[in-house]
N, C-alpha and C positions, 0 to 999 in steps of 0.2 A: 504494500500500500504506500510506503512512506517512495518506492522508484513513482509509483503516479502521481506523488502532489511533488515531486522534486522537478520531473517531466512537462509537470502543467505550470510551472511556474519559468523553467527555464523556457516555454513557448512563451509565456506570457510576454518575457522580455525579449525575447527575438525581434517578437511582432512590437513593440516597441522600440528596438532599436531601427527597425525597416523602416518604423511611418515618422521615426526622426531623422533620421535621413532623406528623407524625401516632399519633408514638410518643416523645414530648418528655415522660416522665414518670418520676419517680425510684423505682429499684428496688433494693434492700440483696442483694446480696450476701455469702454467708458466705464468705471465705475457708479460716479458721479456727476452731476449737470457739468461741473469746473473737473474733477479730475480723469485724469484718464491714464493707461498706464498701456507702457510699450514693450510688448512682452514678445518670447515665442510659442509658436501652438503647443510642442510638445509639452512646455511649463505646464503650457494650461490643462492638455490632456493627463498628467502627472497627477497636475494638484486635484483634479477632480477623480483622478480614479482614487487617489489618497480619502478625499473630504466622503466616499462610500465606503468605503474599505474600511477603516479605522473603527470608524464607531459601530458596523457589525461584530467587528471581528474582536472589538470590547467587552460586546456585549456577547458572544460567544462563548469568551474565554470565561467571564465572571458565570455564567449557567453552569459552563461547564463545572467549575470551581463549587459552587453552592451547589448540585446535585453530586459533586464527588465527596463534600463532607457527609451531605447525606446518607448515602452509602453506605460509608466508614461508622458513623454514627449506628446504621439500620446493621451493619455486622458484628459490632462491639456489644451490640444488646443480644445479639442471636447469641456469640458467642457465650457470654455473660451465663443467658437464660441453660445454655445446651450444659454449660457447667452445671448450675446448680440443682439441676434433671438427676444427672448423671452421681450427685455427692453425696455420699448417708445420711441419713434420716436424721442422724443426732450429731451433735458438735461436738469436736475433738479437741481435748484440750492440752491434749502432748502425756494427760498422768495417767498413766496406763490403770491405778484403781478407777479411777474414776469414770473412765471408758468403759462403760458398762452398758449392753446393748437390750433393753428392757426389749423380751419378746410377748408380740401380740397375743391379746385370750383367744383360745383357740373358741370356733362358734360353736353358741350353743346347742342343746340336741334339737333337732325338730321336736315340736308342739304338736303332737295328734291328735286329731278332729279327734270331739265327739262325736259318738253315732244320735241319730235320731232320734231313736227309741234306746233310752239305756236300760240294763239290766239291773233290777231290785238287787243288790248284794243280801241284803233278809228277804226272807221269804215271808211273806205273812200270812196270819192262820183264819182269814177271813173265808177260806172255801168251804 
């Protein structure tokens, strides 16, 4: 990528040095009612490919800049988060008594329905 913008730019000035060459001739310029300035084309074609160029290519670079801290910013938290995924449950404080890994209650037993109709455990003598 970097032979294509070296390529487009070494054309860039080719074609600038051909249409200086061949257009090396001085032309006046009015600014103002009273001033007027006597310049040549390619000055002028210079300064205006400069007075486009510049302030894109400012405003380029600063996007570029403020979406690349971004970024950094959006990796730093990923990273951060993928750490403390990844870290034990409990804090280490270097004193190996005190490193003590409390294990979870193991789950209780199932709870079994009653039936519908439950069964008298007495029998009663009403028959």
């Amino acid at each position: 990528m970097q032979i294509l913008r070296t390529a487009f730019w070494v054309l860039i000035l080719v074609l600038l040095l051909v249409f200086t060459a061949f257009n090396w001739k001085p032309v006046e310029v009015q600014l103002w009612e009273n001033m007027i300035v006597e310049t040549k084309v390619p000055a002028l074609v210079i300064i205006a490919f400069l007075i486009g160029l510049v302030p894109t290519w400012l405003l380029h670079r600063g996007t570029k800049w403020r979406l690349q801290r971004r970024i950094n910013q959006l990796e730093s938290a990923a990273r951060t988060t993928a750490a403390n995924r990844s870290a034990p449950p409990h804090a280490t404080t270097g004193d190996v008594a005190t490193d003590t890994v409390v294990a979870e209650p193991a789950p209780a037993a199932p709870v079994r329905p009653e039936p519908d109709n439950p069964v008298d455990p007495v029998p009663s003598d009403d028959r």
